[in-house]
Structures are given as structure tokens and as C-alpha cells.
N, C-alpha and C positions, 0 to 999 in steps of 0.2 A: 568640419575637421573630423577626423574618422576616429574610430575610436582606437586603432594601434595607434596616433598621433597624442591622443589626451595619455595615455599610457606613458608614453614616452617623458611629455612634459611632466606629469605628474613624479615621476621617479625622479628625471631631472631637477626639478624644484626641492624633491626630497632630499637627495645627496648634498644640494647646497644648503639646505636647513640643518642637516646631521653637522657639515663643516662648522657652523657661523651656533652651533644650539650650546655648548659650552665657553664661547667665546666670552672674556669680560666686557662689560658695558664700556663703549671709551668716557674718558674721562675728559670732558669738555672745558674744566676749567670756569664755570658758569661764575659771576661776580654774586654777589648779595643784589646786587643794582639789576643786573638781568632776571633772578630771580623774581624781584618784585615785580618786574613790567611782566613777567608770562603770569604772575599770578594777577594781575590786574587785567589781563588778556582774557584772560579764561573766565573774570567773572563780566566782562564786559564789552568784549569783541562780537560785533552783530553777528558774523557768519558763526561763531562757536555758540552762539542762543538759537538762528536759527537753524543747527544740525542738531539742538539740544529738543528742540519742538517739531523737527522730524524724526527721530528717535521715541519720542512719548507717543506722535501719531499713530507708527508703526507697531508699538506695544500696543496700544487702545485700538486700532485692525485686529491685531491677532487676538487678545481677548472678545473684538467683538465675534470672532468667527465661532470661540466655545458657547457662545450665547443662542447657538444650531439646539442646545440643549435645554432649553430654558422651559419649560412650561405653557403652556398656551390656552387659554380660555376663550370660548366662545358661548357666542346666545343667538337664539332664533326664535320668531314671534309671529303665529300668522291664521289664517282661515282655509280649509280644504275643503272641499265641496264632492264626494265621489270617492267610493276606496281606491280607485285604482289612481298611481300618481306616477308622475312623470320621471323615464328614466334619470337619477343625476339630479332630480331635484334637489334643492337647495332647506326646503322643508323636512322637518322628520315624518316620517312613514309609520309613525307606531299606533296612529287615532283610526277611528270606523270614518264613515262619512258624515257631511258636515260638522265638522268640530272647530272648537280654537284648541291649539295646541302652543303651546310654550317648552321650548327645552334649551338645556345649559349642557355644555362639556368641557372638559379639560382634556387637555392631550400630552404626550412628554415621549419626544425618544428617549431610548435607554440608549448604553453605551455597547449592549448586547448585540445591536444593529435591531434593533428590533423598535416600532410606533407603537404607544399605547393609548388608548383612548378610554376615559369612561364619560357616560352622559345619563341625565338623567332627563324625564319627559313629561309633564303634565297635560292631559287633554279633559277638554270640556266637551261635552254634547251641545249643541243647539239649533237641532232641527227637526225640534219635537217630533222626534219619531216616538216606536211604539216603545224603546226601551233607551231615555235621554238619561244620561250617566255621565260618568268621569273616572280619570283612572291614571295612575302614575306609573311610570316603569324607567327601569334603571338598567343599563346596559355597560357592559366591559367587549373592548377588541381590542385584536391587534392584528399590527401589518408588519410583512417582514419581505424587503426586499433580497430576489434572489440572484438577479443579474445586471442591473446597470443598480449604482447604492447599496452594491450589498457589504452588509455592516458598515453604512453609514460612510463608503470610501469617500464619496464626495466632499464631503465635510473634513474627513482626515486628511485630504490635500490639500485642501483651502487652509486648513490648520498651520499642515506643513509648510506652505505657500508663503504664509503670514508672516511665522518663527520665520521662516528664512528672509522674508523682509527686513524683519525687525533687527537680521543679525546684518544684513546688507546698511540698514542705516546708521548701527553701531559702529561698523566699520570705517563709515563715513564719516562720523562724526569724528573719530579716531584720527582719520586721514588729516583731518580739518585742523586737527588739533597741534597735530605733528608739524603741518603744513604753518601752524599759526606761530609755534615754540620754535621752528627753525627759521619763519624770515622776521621775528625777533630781534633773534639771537644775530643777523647776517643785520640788521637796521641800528643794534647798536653797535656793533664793530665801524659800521659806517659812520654813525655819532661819535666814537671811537679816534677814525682816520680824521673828520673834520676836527675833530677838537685835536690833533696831533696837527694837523694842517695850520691849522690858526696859530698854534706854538710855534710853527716854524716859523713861521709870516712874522709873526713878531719878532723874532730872535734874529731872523734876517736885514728884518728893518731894524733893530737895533745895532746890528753891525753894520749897516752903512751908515747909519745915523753918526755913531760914532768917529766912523772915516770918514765923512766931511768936516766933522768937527775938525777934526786932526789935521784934515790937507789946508781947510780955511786957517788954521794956527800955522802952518809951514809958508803958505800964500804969503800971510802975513808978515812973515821974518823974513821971504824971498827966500825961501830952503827950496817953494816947490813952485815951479810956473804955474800961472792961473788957468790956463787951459784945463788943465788937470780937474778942478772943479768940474766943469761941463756935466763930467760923465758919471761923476758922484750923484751929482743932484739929479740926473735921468733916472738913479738907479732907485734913487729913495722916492721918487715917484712913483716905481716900478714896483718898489716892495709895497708902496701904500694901497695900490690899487691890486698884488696880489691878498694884504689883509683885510681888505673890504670883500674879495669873493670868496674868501675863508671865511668871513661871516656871515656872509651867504649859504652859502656851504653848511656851514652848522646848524643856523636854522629851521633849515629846509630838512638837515635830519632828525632835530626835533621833531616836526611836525611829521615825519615819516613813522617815526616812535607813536608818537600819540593817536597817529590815525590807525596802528595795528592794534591798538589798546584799547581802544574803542573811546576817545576822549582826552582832556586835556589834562597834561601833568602839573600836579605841585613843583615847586622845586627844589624839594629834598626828595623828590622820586627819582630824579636826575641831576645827581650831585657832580659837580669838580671830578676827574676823572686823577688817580692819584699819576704822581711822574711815573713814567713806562709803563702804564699798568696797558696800554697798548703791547708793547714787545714782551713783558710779562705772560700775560694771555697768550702770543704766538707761541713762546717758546714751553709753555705748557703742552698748548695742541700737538706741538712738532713731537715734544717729547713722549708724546702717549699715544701719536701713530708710530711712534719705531717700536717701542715697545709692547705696546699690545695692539695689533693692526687689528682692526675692524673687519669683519669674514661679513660676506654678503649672506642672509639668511631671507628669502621672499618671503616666505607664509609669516616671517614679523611686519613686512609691510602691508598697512593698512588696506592701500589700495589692492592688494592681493587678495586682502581677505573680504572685502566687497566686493572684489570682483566674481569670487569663489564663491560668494553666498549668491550674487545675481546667477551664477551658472545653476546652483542647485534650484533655486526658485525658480528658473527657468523650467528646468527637467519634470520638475514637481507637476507645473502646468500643463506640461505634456502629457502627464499620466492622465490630470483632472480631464484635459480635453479626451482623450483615448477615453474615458470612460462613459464619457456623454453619446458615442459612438454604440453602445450598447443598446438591449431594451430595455425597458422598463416590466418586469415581471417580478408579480409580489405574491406570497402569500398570506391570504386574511383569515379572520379566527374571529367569530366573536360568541358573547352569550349572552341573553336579555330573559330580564322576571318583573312578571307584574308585583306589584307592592299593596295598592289595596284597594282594586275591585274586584267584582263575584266573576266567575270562569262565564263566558258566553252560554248561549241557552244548548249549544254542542258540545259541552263539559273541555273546552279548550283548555289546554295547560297555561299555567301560570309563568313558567320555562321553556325556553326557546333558545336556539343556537345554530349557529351555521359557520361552513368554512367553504375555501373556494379560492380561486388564483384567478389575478387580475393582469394581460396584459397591454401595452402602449408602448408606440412608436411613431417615429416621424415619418411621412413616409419616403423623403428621401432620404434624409438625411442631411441635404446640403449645406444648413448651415453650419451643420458639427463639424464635416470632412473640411470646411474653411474655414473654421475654428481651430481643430485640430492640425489643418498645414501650418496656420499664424502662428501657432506655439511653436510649432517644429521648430520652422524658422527663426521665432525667438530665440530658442536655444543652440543654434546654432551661430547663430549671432554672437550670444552670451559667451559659450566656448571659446571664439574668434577672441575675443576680448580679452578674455581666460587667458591666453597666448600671448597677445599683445603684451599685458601687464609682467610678464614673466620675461619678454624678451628687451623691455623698454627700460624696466625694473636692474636686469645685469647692464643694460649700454651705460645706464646712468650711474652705475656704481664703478664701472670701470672706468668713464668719465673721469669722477671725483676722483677714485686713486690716483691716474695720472697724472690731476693735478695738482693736487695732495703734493707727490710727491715732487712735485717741478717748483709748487711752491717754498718746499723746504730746504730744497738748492737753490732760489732764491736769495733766502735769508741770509746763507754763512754769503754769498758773494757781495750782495749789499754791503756788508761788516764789512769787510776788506774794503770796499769803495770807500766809505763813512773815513776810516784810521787813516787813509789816503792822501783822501780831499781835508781834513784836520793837517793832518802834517804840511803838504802844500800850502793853504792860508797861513799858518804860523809862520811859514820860511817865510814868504813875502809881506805878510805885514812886518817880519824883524825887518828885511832888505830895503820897505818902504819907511820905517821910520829912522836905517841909517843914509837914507839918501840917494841907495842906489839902486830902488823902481821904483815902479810909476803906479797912480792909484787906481789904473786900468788895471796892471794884473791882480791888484790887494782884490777891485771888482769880480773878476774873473772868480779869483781864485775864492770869495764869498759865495760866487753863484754856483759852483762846483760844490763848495758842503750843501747849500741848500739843496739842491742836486739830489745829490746823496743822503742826506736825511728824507728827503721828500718819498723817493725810493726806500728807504726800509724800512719809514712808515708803510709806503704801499704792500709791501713787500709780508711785514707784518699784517696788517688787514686781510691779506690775499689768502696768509697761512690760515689765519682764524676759519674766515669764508669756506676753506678748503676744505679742513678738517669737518666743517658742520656738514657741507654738504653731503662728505662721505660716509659721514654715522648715519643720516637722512637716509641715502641711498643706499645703507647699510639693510636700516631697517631696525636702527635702535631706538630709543625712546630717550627723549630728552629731559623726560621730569621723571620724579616715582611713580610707583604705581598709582596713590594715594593722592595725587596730584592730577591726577585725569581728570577730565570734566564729565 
């Protein structure tokens, strides 16, 4: 993606965050009952422990990167035979010929960009020559890289690199969490509609229940031909086996509850659900998307903001690799003093010191230039994605609005069917108890309210669904702050 392209999205994203940054939170209408399950969520839901233990990883990476500063001690132990020693050996160089020598040093980058080194040396003579001695010396250096590390960038990427991990995983976790608090919230609406469903079912089968009773007492007097029966007793079969898949139904959302919670509920965690407290909940939601409509704000969605962090840790990469691409050129400094032998039989000084520049390079390079394309392309990737989330982020919010709002001209239509299909059943069961219909239409006219409740129960549910969805793709936050995980 070019960079007048990231330009663009970025402003764009801005404008809709200015729109949606004073907006009020919607008001969800959340029970005490759903609060408890996101809070039993959040301490117990697998996928929310394990973004909790990628998040800790990602801190304990980026700490371990400051650990570039730590201190460092080393020792070396050994026999040389000859003053002259080999370039880059791994022995210290401070004895005559045949000696043991022993030395220790510590080392510490500073934060200056600069390595410091001191070490100290012990040698023994033991080759009975004419003048067998020993002698200690103590030395201070430093190195200061001037062109690939200088001032320690390597490590200040990797730093960078890390923090921006760390912030990609919080991100995540965020995502996780939002993602875990809204299908919740969408699992008990559902527990919700079946437990509204099994009401009907019942209240259905008690109306036909009742209407056999009724026709079998008319049967009886010969008020009402037998046939008439038949289609009663179909119906109460018909209600029995719609309240056994209501039972069904509800369990199955239990256990839809409990498997987002991370385990199984008591049952005062999911109490009795009070009458309407289904259409109660709609008509809340309904009423606090008219009145305060939820503004699409991206930079609050999670996903936006891991997506945003993988992009910069992307970029970061790029730099660290570009930098690998350098040489290696340092400048060294040091100083060294003997401590407590006599000066050679040439009145040699006890003080000594040298400086000098060191460099190193690969000689092609190839692996850095395909190191350095891999990031590229990393980040251009990242970017890609950048986009994606941004574009997929408004589909999904415009989504929800739509049907936000198709749900809540649902609701007033349902009401009208409901007051309908009531006044219909009541004419006809009066008409069936004076004698003049049949207990087909009383059927009818019961499976038409069921009908009709059945629907604004749905109707209901759909609004709740609707509304969650659109604060989700909003990009609002469904607990307090203080409630995060």
C-alpha cells in the first residue's frame, strides 16, 4: 500500500473517531444475571487465561530485551609458550613467555552507546628462565560503535519491536474479551427466547388443553358433534411435542452459557427469568438506539488497535533489518597498569594505552538483503491488514445499524399482530361456546396467537442481538474500565 494510501486511511479513521469520541456509551440494559456470567467469564473462560499468558509472554520478551544491559562477567585460564600470540586469541596477551596466566573481566554497555570493559590479569612465570616472576595488571576499555549499532540502535529496535508486541497482545486480549462480553450477552438473550419459547409452549398446551375439555363436555350433552374432537386431540399432541423441543431448546442454551464461562453453573447463577423481562430488555435497547445512536469510532476497536500495533512492529523490523545492512565500524580506547611487579630490565613503564578502529563486514551481504526484503514484506502485509480491519470494521457497523434498525420496526408490527390474533381467539371461542363454530376455528384461531407471541418473542430477541451487535461494531466496551481482564 503506498504511503499517500496509509495517509488517506489514517485521516479517514480519524474523522470517524472525532465523530463517535464524545459519543455516550449505549446503554445495554445489562441484567445483574448477565453481569454475573461476564464476570465469571473473565475469571474462567480458557481463551481469556490464554490471551492473559500471551500478554505476560510478551511483557517478559520486552523486559527480556532491556537485559542487552546487564552486566557480564567472564574468566580465562591457561599456558602460553612464546611472546608472540595468536591474532584474536581467546587468551590474554599481558604475560612474557612461558607463563600461566589467569584473568577475570566484566563488561556493561552503557546507555551512552558506548561498551565498557575492565579486567584484571594474574601471570606466573614457569620456565625457569633467567628472570621467573609474576605480576598482575589491571586494564579499563572501551568500544564505541560508529556505523551499523551506533548507540546501541540494534537493541533500541528490538526494544521497540517488543513494546509494540506487548501492545499487539494487549490488544488481543481486549479483542478476546469484547468478543467473549458480547456472545455472552447474545447466549443469554438466547437462554432468554428459549425460556420465552417453553412459556409459550406451555400456555399453548394449556389452551388446547382446556378446549378439549370443553368440546368433550358439549360432545357429551350432544351441543357439539364428535368429530370435532379429532382435531383437538391432534393439536394437544402437537403442542406436547412443540414443549418437549422447548425443552430442548433451553438446555442446549444452558449449556451454550456454561461453555462460554468456562464451566458449569449453580442454579442461582441462572435464576427464573422474571415475566417480560425478555421485551423489557428489547424495549430498553430500542430505546437507547433512538436516542442516543452509537457513532462508529475504529481506533476503540480492539482489533484496530492490534492491528495498528502489528503494523508498527512491523516497520520497527524494517529499520532493525536496514540496519544489519551496515558495517560494522568501532572505535576502541583502552588503558592498562601493572600493580606489583619491578619495570623490565628496559625500565618499561608500568602504563600503557592504546586506541584504534576496528572494522567488519559480510562479504555479501546476502543474507541481510533477504532478511531485510522479509521485513519489507512483512510490513507491507501488516499495512494490508491495516486496511482490511478498517474497511471490514465500517461493513460490520453498517451491518448492525441496518438491522438495528429493521429490528425495531419489527417489534411495533409484531404488537399489532399479538392485539389481533387475542381479539380473533376471544370472538371465536365466545362463538364456539354459543354454538355457532367449530373447535377448528377456536384451533386456528389459538395457533395464530401462538403465532404471534412466538414472533415478538423472536422479534424481541432479534432487537436485544441487534443492538449488542452495533455497540460491538461500534467499538464500545461492554463492562467498565475496572472490569477488564
Amino acid at each position: 500500500m503506498s504511503g499517500l494510501a496509509v495517509a488517506v486511511l489514517l485521516a479517514f479513521v480519524g474523522c470517524v473517531a472525532a465523530q463517535g469520541a464524545d459519543a455516550p456509551l449505549p446503554v445495554l440494559g445489562i441484567t445483574p444475571t448477565v453481569s454475573g456470567l461476564i464476570a465469571r467469564a473473565r475469571a474462567d473462560n480458557p481463551r481469556l487465561l490464554a490471551e492473559a499468558a500471551r500478554v505476560e509472554s510478551a511483557h517478559g520478551d520486552a523486559a527480556a530485551v532491556e537485559g542487552f544491559y546487564d552486566t557480564a562477567i567472564s574468566a580465562a585460564s591457561g599456558f602460553a609458550e612464546g611472546a608472540l600470540r595468536l591474532p584474536g586469541s581467546a587468551l590474554p596477551g599481558v604475560a612474557p613467555a612461558e607463563a600461566w596466566v589467569v584473568e577475570t573481566a566484566a563488561s556493561r554497555p552503557l546507555r551512552q552507546g558506548v561498551r565498557l570493559r575492565a579486567s584484571l590479569a594474574r601471570w606466573d612465570s614457569i620456565g625457569g628462565g633467567a628472570n621467573p616472576d609474576s605480576g598482575t595488571v589491571a586494564g579499563l576499555s572501551v568500544e564505541k560503535p560508529l556505523l551499523r549499532d551506533r548507540g546501541f540502535a540494534t537493541q533500541r529496535l528490538d526494544a521497540e519491536a517488543a513494546a509494540q508486541g506487548a501492545d499487539r497482545a494487549r490488544a488481543w486480549r481486549l479483542a478476546v474479551w469484547q468478543e467473549t462480553c458480547h456472545t455472552v450477552i447474545r447466549a443469554y438473550t438466547d437462554w432468554l427466547a428459549a425460556h420465552a419459547e417453553l412459556t409459550e409452549s406451555l400456555a399453548a398446551s394449556d389452551r388446547v388443553t382446556r378446549l378439549l375439555r370443553e368440546t368433550e363436555a358439549r360432545v357429551a350433552l350432544d351441543a357439539t358433534p364428535a368429530y370435532q374432537l379429532a382435531a383437538a386431540r391432534m393439536e394437544v399432541a402437537f403442542r406436547q411435542d412443540e414443549r418437549l423441543q422447548a425443552e430442548a431448546a433451553l438446555r442446549s442454551a444452558r449449556i451454550r452459557i456454561e461453555e462460554l464461562v468456562g464451566g458449569a453453573l449453580a442454579d442461582d447463577a441462572l435464576p427464573e427469568p422474571l415475566a417480560g423481562e425478555l421485551r423489557r430488555w428489547a424495549d430498553r435497547c430500542a430505546a437507547s438506539g433512538r436516542d442516543s445512536p452509537v457513532a462508529l469510532a475504529i481506533p476503540d476497536r480492539p482489533e484496530w488497535l492490534a492491528a495498528a500495533a502489528a503494523a508498527a512492529q512491523a516497520d520497527t523490523r524494517v529499520r532493525r533489518a536496514r540496519e544489519d545492512l551496515k558495517s560494522d565500524l568501532s572505535l576502541v580506547a583502552g588503558v592498562g597498569m601493572r600493580l606489583n611487579n619491578e619495570p623490565g630490565p628496559r625500565g618499561d613503564s608500568d602504563l600503557a594505552w592504546e586506541a584504534g578502529v576496528v572494522w567488519r563486514r559480510p562479504l555479501g551481504y546476502d543474507a541481510e538483503r533477504a532478511r531485510a526484503a522479509a521485513r519489507e514484506a512483512d510490513a507491507r502485509a501488516a499495512r494490508a491488514d491495516l486496511t482490511a480491519v478498517a474497511i471490514a470494521a465500517a461493513a460490520e457497523y453498517e451491518r448492525a445499524r441496518a438491522a438495528f434498525t429493521a429490528a425495531c420496526g419489527r417489534l411495533e408490527s409484531v404488537d399489532r399482530a399479538v392485539v389481533e390474533a387475542r381479539a380473533g381467539l376471544d370472538a371465536e371461542a365466545e362463538r364456539f361456546k354459543l354454538g355457532e363454530g367449530r373447535s377448528r376455528l377456536v384451533l386456528d384461531a389459538q395457533k395464530d396467537l401462538s403465532s404471534a407471541n412466538r414472533r415478538a418473542n423472536a422479534a424481541a430477541a432479534e432487537t436485544i442481538r441487534a443492538f449488542t451487535d452495533l455497540a460491538r461494531a461500534a467499538g464500545a466496551s461492554f463492562a467498565p474500565l475496572d472490569a477488564q481482564p
